[in-house]
C-alpha positions as CSV (number, residue, x, y, z in Angstrom):
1,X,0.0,0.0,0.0
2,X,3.1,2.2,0.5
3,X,4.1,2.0,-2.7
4,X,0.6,2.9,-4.1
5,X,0.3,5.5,-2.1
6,X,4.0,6.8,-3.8
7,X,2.8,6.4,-7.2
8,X,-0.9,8.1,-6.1
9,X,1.3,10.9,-5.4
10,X,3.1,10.7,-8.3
11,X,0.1,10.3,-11.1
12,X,-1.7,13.2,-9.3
13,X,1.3,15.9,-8.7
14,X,3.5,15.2,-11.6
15,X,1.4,13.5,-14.4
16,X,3.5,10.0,-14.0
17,X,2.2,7.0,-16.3
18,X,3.3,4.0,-14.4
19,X,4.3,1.3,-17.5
20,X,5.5,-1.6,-14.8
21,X,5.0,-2.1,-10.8
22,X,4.8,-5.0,-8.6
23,X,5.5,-5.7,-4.9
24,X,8.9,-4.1,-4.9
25,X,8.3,-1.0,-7.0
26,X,7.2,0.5,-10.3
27,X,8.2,2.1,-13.0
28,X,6.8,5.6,-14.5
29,X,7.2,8.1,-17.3
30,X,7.6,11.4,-16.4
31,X,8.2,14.9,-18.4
32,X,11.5,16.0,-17.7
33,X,10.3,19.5,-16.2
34,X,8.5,17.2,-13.2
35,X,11.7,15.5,-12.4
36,X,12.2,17.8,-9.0
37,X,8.7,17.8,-8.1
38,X,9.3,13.9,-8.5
39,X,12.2,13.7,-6.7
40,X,10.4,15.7,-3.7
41,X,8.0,13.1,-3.3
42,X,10.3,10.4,-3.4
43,X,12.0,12.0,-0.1
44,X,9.2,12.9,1.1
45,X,7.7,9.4,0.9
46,X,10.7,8.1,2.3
47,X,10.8,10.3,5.2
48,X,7.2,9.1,6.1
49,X,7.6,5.4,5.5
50,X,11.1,5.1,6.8
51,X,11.6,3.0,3.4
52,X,14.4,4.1,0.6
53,X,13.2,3.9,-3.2
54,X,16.5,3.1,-5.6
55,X,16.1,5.3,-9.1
56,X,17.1,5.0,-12.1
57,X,16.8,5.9,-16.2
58,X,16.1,3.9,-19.1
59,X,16.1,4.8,-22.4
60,X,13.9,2.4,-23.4
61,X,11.7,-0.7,-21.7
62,X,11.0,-4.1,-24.0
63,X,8.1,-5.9,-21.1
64,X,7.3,-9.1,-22.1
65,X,5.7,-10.0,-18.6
66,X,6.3,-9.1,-15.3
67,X,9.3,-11.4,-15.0
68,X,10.8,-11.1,-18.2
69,X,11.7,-7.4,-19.4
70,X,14.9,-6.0,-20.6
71,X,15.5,-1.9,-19.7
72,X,18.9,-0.1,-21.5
73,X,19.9,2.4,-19.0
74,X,19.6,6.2,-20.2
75,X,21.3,9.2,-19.1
C-alpha cells in the first residue's frame, strides 16, 4: 500500500504514467520538467515510510511480462 500511495502521489502531482509495478516497485514516465517535483515526493515518501526507493533511467523498456523485461539504461 506504500508504494501505491508513492505512485498516487506521483500520477496526481506530476502527471507519472506507471508502465511496470509490482510488490517491490514501479516504473513511471515522467516529463522531464516534473523531475524535482518527482524527486520531492520520493524523499518525502521516504521520510514518512522510513523505506528508501533506488532510481534509475532507461532509455527504453521491451516488457514481455512481469518477469521477463529488458530496460537499457539512459542518461
Amino acid at each position: 500500500l506504500s508504494l501505491c500511495m508513492l505512485m498516487e502521489k506521483l500520477i496526481d502531482n506530476c502527471g507519472a504514467r506507471v508502465v511496470m509495478c509490482n510488490t517491490d516497485g514501479f516504473e513511471y514516465i515522467i516529463d522531464k520538467e516534473m523531475i524535482e517535483e518527482a524527486d520531492k515526493l520520493v524523499k518525502w515518501w521516504e521520510e514518512i515510510t522510513g523505506l528508501e526507493m533506488e532510481g534509475g533511467w532507461y532509455k527504453c523498456m521491451y516488457i514481455r511480462d512481469v518477469n521477463n523485461y529488458i530496460a537499457i539504461k539512459g542518461d
